[in-house]
N, CA and C of each residue as an Amber inpcrd file, in Angstrom:
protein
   198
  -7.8340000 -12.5470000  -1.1050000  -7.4470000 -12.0970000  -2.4260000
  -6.8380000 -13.2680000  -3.1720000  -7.5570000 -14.1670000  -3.9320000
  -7.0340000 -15.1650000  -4.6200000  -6.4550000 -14.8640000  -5.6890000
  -5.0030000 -15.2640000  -6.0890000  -4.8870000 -15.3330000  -7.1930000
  -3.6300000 -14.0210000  -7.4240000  -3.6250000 -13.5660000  -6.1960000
  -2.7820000 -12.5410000  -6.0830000  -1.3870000 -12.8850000  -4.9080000
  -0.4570000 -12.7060000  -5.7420000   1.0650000 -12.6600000  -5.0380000
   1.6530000 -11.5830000  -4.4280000   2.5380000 -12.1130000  -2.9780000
   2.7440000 -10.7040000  -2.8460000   4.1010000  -9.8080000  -3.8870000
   3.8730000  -8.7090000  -3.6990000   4.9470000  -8.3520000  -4.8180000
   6.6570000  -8.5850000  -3.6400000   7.7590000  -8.5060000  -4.8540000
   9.0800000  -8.4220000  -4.1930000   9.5260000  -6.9050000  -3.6910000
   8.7390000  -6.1190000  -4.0730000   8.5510000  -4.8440000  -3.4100000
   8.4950000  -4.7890000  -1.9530000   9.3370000  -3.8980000  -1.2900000
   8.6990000  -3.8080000   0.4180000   7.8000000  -2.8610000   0.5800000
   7.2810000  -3.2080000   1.3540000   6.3130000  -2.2470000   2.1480000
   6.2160000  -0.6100000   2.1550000   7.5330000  -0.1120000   2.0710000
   8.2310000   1.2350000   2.1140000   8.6280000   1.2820000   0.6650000
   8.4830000   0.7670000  -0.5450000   8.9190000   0.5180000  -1.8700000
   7.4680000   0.9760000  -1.8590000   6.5880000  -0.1830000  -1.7760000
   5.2290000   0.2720000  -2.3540000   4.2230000   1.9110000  -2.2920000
   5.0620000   1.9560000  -0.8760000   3.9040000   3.5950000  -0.1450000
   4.8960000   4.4040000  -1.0050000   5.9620000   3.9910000  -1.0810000
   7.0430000   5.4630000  -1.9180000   6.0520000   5.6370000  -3.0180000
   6.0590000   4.7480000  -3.8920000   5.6700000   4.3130000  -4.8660000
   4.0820000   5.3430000  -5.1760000   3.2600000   5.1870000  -4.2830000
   2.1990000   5.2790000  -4.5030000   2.2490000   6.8020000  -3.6800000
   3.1210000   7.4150000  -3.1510000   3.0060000   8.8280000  -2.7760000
   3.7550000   9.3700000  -4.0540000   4.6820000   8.8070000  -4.7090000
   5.4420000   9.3810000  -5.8700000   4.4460000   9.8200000  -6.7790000
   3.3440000   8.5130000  -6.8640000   2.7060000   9.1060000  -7.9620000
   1.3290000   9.5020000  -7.6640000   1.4620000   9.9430000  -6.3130000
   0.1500000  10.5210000  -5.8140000  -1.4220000   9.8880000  -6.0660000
  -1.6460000   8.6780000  -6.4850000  -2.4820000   7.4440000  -7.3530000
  -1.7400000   6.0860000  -6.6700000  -2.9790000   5.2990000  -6.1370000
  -3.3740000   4.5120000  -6.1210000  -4.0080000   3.6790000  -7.0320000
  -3.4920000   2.4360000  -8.0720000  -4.2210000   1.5400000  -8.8100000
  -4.7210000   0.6490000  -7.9120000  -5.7590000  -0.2690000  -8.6120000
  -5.9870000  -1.4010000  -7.8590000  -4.7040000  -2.6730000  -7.7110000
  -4.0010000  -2.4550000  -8.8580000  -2.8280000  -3.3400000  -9.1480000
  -1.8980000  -2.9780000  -7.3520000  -1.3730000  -1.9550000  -7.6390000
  -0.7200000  -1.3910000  -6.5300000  -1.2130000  -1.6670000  -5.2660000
  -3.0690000  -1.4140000  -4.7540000  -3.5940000  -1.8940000  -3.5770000
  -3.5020000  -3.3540000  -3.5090000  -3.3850000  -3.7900000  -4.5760000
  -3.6720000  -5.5920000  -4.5080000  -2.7100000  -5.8620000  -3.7950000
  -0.8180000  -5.5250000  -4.4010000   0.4290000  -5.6560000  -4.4610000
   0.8130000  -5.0350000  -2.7020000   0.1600000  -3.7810000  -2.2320000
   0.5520000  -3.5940000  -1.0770000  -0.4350000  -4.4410000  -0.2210000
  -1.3330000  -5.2930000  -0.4340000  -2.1710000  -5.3570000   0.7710000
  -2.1030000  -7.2250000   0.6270000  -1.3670000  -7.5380000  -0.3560000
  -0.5950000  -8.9620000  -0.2270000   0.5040000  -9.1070000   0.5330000
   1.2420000  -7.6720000   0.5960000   2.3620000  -8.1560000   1.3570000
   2.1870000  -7.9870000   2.4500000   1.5980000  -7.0890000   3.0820000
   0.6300000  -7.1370000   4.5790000   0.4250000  -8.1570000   5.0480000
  -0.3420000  -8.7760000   4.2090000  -1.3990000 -10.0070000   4.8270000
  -0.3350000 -11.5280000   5.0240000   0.9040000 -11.5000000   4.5240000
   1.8460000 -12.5200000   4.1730000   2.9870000 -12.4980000   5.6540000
   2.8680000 -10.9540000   5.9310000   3.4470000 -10.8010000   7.5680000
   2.6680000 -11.3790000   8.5270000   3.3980000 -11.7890000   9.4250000
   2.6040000 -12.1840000  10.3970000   2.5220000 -10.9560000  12.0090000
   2.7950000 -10.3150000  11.9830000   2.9700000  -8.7420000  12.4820000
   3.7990000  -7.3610000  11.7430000   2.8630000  -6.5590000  11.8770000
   3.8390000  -5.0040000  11.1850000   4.6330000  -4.5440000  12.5750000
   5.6210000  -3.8300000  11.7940000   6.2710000  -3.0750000  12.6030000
   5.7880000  -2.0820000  13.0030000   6.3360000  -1.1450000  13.8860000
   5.7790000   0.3860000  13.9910000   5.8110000   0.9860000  12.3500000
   6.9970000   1.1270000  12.3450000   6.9330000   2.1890000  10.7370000
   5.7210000   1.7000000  10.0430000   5.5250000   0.2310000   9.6430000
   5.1560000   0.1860000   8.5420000   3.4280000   0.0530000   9.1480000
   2.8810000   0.2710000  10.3560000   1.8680000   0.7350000  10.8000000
   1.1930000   2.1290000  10.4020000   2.5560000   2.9500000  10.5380000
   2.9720000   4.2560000  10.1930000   2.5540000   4.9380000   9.2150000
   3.3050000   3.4020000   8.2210000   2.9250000   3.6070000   6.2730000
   1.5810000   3.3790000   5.8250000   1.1140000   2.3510000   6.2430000
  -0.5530000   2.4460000   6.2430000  -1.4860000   2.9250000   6.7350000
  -1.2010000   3.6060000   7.8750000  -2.1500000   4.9350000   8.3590000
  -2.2160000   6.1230000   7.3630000  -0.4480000   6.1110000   7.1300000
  -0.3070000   7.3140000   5.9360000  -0.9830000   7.5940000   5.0140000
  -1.0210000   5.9920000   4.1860000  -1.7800000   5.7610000   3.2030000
  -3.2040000   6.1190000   3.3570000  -4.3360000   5.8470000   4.4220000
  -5.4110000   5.1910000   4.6580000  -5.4930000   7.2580000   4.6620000
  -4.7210000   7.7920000   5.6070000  -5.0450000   9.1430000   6.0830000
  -5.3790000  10.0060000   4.3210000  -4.3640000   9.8250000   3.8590000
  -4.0230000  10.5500000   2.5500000  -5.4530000  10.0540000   1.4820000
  -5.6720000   8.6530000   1.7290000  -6.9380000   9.0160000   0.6430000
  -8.1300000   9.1200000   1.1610000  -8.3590000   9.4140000   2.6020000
  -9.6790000  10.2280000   3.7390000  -9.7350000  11.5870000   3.2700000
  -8.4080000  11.9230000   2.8360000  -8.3920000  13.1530000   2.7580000
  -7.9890000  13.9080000   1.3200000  -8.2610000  13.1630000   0.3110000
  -8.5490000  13.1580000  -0.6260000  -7.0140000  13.7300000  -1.7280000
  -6.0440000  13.6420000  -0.8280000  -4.2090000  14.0440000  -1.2130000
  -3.6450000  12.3130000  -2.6110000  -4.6640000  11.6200000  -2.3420000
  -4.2510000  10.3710000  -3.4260000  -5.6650000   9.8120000  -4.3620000
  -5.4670000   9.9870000  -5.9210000  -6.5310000   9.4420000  -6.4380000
  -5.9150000   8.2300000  -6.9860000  -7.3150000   7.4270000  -6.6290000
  -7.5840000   6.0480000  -6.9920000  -8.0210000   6.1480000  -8.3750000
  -6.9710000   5.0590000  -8.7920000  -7.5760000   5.1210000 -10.3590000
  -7.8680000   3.3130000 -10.9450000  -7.7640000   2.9190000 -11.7220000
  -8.3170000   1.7000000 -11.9010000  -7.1510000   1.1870000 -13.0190000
């Protein structure tokens, strides 16, 4: 993802974030999946938080919007 920073948001900031408002932007996927990639291992929880995530829009509980 060039060109993209990770946000000062944590990990648990961002999923709040994006269960609060039940929507996923691309801004927001960019912003959570920079700060991922900037760790060099997740924790349990935040394994946790991205299953959450990944589960919730399989199952159609979060729309992606643009």
């Amino acid at each position: 993802m060039i060109g993209i920073t990770p946000s000062h948001k944590s990990i648990d900031d961002i999923v709040n974030e994006i269960f609060r408002l039940r929507s996923i932007s691309r801004r927001t996927q960019q912003m959570l999946m920079a700060s991922l990639l900037e760790k060099r291992e997740l924790n349990k929880q935040e394994e946790m938080q991205v299953k959450r995530v990944v589960d919730a829009l399989h199952r159609g509980l979060l729309r992606v919007i643009d």
